[in-house]
mmJSON file of the N, C-alpha and C atoms, coordinates in Angstrom:
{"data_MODEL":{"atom_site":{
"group_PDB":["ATOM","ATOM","ATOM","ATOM","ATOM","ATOM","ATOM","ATOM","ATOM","ATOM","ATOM","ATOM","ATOM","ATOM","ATOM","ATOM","ATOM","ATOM","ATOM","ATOM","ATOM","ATOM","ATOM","ATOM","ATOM","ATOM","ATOM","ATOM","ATOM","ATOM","ATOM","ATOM","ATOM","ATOM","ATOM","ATOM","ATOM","ATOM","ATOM","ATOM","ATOM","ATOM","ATOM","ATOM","ATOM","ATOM","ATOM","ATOM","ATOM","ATOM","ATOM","ATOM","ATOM","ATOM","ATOM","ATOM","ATOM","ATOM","ATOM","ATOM","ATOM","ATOM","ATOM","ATOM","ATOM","ATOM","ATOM","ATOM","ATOM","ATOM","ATOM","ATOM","ATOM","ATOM","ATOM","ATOM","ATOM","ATOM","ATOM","ATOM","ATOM","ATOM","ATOM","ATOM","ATOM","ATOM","ATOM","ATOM","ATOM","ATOM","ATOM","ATOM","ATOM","ATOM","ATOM","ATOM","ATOM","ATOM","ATOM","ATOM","ATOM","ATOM","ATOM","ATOM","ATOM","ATOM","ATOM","ATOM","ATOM","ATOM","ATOM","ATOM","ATOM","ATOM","ATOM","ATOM","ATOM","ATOM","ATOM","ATOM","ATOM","ATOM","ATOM","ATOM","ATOM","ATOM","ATOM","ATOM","ATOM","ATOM","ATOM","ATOM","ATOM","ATOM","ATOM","ATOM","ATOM","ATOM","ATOM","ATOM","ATOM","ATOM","ATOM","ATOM","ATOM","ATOM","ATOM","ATOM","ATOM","ATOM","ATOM","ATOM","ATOM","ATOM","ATOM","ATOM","ATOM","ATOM","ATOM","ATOM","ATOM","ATOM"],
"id":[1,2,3,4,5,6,7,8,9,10,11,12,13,14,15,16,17,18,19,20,21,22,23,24,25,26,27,28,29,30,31,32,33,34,35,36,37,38,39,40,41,42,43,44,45,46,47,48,49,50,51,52,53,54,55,56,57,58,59,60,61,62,63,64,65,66,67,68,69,70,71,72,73,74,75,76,77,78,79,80,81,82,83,84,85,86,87,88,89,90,91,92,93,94,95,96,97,98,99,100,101,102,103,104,105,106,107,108,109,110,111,112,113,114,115,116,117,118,119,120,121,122,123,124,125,126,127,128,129,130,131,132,133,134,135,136,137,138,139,140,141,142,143,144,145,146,147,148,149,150,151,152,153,154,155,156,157,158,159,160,161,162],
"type_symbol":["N","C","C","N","C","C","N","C","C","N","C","C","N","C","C","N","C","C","N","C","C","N","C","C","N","C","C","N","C","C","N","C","C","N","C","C","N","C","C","N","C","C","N","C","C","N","C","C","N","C","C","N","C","C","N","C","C","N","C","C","N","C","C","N","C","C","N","C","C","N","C","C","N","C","C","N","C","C","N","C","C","N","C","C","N","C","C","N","C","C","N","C","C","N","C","C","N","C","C","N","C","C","N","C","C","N","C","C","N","C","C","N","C","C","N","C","C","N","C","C","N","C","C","N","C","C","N","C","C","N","C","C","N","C","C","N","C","C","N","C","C","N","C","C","N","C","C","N","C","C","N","C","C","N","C","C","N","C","C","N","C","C"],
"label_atom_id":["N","CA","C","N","CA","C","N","CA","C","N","CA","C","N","CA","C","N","CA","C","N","CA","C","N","CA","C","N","CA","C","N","CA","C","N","CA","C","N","CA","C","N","CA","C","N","CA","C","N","CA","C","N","CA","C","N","CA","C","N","CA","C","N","CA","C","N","CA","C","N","CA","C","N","CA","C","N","CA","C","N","CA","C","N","CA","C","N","CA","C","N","CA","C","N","CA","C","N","CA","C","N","CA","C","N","CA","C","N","CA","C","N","CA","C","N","CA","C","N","CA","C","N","CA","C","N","CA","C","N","CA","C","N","CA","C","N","CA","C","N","CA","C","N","CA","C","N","CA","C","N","CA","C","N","CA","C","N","CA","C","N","CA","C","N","CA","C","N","CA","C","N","CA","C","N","CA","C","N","CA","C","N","CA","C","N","CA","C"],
"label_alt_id":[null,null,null,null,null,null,null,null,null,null,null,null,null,null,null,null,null,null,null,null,null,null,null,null,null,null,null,null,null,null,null,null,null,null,null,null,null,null,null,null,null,null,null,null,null,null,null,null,null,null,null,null,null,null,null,null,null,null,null,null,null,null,null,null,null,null,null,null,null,null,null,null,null,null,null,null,null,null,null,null,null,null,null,null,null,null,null,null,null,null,null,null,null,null,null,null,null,null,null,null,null,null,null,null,null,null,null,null,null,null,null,null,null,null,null,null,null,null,null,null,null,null,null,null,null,null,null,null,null,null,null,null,null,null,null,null,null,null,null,null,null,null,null,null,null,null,null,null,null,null,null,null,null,null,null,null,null,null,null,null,null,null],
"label_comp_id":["UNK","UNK","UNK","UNK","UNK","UNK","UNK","UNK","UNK","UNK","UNK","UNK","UNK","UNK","UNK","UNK","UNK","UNK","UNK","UNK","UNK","UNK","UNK","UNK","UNK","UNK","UNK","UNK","UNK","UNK","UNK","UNK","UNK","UNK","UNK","UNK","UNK","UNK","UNK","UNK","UNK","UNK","UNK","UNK","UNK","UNK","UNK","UNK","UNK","UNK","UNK","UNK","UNK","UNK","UNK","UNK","UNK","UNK","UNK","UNK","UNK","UNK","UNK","UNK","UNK","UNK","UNK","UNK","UNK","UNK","UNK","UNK","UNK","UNK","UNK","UNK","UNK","UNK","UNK","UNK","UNK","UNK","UNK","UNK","UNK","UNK","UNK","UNK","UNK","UNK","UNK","UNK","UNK","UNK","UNK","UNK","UNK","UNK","UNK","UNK","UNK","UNK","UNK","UNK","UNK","UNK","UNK","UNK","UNK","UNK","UNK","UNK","UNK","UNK","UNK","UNK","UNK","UNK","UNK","UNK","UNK","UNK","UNK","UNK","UNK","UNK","UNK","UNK","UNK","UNK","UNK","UNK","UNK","UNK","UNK","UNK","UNK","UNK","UNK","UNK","UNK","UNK","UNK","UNK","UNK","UNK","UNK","UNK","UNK","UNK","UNK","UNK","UNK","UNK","UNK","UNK","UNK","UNK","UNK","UNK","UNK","UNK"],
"label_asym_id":["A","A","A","A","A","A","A","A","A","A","A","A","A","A","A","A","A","A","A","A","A","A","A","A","A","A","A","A","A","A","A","A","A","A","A","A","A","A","A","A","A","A","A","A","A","A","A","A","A","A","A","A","A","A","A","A","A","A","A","A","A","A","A","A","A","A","A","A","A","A","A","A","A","A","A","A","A","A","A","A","A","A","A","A","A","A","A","A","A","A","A","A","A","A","A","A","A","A","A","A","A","A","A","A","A","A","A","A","A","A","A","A","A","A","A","A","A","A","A","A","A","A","A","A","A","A","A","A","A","A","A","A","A","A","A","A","A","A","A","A","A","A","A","A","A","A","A","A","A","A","A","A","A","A","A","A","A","A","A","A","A","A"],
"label_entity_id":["1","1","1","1","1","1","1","1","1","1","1","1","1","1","1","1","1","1","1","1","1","1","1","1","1","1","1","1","1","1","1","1","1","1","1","1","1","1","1","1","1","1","1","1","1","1","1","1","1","1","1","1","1","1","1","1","1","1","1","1","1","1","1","1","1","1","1","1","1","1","1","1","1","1","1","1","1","1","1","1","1","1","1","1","1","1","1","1","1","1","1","1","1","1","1","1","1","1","1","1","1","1","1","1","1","1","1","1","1","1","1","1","1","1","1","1","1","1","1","1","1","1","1","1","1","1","1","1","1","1","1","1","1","1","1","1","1","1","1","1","1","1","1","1","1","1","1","1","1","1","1","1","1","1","1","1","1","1","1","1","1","1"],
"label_seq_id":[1,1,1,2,2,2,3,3,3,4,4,4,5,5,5,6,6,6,7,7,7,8,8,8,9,9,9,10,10,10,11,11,11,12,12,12,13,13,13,14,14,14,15,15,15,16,16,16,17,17,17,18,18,18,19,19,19,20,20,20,21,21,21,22,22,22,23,23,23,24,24,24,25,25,25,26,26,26,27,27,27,28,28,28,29,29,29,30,30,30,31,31,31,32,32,32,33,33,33,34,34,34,35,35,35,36,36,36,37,37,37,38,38,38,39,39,39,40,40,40,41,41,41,42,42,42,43,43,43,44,44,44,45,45,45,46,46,46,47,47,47,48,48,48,49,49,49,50,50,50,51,51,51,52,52,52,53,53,53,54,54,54],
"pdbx_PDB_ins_code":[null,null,null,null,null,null,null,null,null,null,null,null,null,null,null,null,null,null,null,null,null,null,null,null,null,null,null,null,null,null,null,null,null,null,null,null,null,null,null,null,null,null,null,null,null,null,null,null,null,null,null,null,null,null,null,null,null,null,null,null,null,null,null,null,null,null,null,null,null,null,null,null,null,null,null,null,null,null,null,null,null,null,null,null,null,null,null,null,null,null,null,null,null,null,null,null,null,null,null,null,null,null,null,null,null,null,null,null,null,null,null,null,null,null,null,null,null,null,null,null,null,null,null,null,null,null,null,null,null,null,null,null,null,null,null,null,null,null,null,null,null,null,null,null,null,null,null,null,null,null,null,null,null,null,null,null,null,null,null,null,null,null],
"Cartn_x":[-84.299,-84.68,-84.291,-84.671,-83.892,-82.597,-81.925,-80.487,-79.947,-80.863,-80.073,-80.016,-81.498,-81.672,-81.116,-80.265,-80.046,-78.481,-78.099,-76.886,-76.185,-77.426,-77.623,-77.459,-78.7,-78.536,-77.071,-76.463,-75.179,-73.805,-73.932,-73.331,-73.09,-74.371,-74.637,-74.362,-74.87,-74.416,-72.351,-72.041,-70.415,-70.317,-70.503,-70.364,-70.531,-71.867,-71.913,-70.764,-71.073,-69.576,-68.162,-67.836,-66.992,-66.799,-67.348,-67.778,-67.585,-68.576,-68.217,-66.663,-66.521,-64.844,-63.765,-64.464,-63.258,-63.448,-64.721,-65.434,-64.776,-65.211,-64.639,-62.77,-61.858,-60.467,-60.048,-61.269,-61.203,-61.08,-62.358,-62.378,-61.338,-60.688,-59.566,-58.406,-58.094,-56.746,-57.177,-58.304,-58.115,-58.381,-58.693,-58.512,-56.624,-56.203,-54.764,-53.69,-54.273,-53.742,-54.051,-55.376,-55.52,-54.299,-54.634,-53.649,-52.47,-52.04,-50.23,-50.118,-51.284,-51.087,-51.072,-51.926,-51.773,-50.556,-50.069,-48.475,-47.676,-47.681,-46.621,-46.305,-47.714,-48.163,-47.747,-48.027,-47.641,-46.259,-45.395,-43.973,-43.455,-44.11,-43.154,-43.359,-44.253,-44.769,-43.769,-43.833,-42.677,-41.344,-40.8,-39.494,-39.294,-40.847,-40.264,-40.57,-41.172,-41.12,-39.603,-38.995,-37.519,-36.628,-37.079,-35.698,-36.093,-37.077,-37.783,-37.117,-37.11,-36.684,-35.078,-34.631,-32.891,-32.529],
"Cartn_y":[-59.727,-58.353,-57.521,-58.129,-57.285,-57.645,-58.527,-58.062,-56.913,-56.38,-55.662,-54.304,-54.204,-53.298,-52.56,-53.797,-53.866,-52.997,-54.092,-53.271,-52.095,-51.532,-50.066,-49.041,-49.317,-48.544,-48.332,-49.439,-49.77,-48.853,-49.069,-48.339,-47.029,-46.969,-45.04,-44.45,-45.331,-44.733,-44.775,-45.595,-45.723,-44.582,-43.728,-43.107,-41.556,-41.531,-40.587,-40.027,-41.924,-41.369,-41.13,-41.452,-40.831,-39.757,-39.019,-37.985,-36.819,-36.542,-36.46,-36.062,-37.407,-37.651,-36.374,-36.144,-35.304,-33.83,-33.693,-32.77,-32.182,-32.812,-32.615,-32.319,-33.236,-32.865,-32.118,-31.235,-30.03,-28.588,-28.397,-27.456,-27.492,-28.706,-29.337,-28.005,-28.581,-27.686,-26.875,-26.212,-24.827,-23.931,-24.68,-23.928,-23.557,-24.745,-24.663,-23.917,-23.949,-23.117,-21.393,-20.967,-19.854,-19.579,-20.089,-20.261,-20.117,-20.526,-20.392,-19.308,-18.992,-17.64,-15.825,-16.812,-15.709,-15.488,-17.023,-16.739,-16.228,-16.215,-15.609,-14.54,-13.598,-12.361,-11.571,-12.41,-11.714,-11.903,-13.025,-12.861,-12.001,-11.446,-10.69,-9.269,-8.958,-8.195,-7.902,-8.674,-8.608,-8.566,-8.667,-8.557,-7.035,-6.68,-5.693,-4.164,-4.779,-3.616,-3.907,-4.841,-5.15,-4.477,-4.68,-3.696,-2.034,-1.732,-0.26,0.17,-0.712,-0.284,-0.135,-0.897,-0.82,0.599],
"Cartn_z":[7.625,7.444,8.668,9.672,10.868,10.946,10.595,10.839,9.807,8.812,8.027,8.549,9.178,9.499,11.177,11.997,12.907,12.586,11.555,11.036,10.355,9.367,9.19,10.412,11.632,12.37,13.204,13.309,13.73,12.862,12.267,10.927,10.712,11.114,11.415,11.768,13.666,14.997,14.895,14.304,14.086,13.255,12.134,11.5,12.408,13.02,13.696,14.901,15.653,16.31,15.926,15.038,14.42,13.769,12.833,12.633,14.411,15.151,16.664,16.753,16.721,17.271,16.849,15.459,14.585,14.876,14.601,15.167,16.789,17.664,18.95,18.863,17.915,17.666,16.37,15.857,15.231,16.211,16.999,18.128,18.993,19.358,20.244,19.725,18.41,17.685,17.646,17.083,17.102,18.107,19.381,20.838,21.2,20.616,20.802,20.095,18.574,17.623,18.439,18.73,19.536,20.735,21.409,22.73,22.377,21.456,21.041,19.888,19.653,19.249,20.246,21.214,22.243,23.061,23.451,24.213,23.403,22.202,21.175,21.22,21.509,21.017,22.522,23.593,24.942,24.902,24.369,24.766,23.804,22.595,21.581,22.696,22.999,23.441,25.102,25.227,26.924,26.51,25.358,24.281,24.508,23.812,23.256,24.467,25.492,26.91,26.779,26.975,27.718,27.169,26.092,25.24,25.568,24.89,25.199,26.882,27.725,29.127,29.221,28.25,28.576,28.007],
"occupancy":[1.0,1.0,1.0,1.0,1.0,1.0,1.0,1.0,1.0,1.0,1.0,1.0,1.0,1.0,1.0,1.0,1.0,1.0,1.0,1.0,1.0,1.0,1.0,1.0,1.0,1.0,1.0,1.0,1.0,1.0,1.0,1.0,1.0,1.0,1.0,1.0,1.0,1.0,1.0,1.0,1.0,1.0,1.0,1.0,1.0,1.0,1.0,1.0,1.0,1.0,1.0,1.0,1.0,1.0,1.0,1.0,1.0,1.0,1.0,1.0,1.0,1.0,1.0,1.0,1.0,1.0,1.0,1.0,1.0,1.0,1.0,1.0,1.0,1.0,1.0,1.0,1.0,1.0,1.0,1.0,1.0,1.0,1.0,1.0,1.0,1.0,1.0,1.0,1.0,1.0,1.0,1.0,1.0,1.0,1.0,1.0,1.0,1.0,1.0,1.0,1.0,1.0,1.0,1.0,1.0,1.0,1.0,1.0,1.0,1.0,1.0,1.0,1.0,1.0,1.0,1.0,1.0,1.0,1.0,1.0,1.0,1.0,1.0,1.0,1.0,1.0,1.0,1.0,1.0,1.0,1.0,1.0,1.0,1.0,1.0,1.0,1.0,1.0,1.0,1.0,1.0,1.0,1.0,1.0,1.0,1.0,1.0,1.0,1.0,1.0,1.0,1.0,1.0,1.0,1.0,1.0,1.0,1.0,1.0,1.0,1.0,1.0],
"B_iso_or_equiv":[0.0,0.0,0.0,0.0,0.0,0.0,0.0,0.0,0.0,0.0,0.0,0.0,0.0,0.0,0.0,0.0,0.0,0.0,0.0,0.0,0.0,0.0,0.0,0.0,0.0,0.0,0.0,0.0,0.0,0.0,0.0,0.0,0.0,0.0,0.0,0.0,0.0,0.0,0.0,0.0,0.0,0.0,0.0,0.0,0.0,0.0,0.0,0.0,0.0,0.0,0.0,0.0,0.0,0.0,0.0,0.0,0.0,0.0,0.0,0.0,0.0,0.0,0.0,0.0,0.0,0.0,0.0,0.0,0.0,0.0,0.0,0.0,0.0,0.0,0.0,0.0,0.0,0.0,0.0,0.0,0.0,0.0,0.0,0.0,0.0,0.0,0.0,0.0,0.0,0.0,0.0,0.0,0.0,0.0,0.0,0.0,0.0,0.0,0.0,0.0,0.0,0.0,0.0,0.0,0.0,0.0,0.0,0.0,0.0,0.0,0.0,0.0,0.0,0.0,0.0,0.0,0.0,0.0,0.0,0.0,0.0,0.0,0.0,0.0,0.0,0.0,0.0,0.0,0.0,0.0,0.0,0.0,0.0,0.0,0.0,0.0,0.0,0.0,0.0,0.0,0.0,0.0,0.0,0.0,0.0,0.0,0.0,0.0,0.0,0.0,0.0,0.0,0.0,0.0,0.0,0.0,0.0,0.0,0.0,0.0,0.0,0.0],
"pdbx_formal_charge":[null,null,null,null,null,null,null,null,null,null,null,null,null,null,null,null,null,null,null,null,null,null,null,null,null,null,null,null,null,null,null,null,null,null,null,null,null,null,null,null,null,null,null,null,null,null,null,null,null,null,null,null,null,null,null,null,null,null,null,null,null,null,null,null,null,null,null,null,null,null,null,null,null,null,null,null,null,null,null,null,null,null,null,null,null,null,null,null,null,null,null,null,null,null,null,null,null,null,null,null,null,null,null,null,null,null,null,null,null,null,null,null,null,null,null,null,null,null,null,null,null,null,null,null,null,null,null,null,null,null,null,null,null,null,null,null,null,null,null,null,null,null,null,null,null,null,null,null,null,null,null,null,null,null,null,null,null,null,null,null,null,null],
"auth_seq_id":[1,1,1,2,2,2,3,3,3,4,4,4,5,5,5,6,6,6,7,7,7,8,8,8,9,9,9,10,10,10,11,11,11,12,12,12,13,13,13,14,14,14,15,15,15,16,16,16,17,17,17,18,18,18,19,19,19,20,20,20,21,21,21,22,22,22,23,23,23,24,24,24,25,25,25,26,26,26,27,27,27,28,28,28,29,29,29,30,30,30,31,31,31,32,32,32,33,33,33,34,34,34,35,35,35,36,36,36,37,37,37,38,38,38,39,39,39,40,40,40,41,41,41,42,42,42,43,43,43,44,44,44,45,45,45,46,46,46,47,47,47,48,48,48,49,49,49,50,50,50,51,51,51,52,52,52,53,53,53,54,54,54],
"auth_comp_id":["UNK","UNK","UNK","UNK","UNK","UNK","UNK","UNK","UNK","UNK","UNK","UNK","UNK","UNK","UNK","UNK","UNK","UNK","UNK","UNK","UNK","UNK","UNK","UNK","UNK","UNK","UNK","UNK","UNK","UNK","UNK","UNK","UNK","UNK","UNK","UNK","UNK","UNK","UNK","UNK","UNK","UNK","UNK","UNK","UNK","UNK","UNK","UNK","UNK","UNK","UNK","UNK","UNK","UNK","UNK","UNK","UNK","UNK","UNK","UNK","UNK","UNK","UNK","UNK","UNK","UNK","UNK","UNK","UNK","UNK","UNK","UNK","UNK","UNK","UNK","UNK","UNK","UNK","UNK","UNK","UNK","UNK","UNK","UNK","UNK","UNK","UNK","UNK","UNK","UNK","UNK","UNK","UNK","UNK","UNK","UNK","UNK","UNK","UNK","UNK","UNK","UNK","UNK","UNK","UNK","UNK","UNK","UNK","UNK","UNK","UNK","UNK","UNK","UNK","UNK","UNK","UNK","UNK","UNK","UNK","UNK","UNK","UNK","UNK","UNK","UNK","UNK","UNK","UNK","UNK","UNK","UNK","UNK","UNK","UNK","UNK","UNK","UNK","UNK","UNK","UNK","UNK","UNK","UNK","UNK","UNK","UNK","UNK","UNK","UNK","UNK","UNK","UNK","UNK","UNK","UNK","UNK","UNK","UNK","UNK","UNK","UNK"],
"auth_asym_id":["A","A","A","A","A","A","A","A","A","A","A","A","A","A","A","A","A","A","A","A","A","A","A","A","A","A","A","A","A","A","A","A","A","A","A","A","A","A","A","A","A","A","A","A","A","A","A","A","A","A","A","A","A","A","A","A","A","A","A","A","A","A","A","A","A","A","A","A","A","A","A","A","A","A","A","A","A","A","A","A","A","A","A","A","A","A","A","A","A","A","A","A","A","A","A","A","A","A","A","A","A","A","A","A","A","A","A","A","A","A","A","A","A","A","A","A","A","A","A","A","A","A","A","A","A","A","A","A","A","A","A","A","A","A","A","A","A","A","A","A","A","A","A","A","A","A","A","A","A","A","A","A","A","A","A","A","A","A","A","A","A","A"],
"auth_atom_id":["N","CA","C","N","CA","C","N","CA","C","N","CA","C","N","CA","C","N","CA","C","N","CA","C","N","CA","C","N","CA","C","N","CA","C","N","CA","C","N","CA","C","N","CA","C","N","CA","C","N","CA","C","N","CA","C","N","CA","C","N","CA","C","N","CA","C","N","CA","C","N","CA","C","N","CA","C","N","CA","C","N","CA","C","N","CA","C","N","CA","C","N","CA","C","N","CA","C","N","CA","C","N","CA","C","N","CA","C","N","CA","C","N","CA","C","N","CA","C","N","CA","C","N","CA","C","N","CA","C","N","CA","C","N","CA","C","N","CA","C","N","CA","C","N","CA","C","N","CA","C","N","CA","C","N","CA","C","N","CA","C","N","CA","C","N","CA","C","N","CA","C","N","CA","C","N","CA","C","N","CA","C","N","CA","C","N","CA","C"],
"pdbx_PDB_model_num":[1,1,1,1,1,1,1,1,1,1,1,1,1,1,1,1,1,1,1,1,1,1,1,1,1,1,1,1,1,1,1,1,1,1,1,1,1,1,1,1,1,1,1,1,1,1,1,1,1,1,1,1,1,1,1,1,1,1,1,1,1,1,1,1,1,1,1,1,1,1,1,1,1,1,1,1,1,1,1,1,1,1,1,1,1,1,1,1,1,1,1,1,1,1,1,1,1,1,1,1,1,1,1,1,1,1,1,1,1,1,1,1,1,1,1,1,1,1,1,1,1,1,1,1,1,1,1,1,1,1,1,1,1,1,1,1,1,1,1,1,1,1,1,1,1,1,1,1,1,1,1,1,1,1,1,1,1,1,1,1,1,1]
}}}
């Protein structure tokens, strides 16, 4: 009886940490997806001073 129950909790805590895991490399990408939307937006943006200046 306690090993079943030893192993449930085991099970869990694996589930949880995993779960976590994805979680944590969900926020991951979409910090990054942000970020490369921002350099985009500053280099179209420094494009288009450059030309405007010539």
């Amino acid at each position: 009886m306690a090993d079943n129950y030893l192993e449930k909790k085991y099970e869990s805590y694996l589930e949880r940490k995993e779960a976590e895991k994805r979680a944590k490399c969900r926020i991951w990408r979409k910090r990054l997806d942000e970020y490369r939307k921002r350099i985009e937006s500053e280099q179209d943006s420094r494009k288009e001073n450059t030309e405007n200046n010539r």
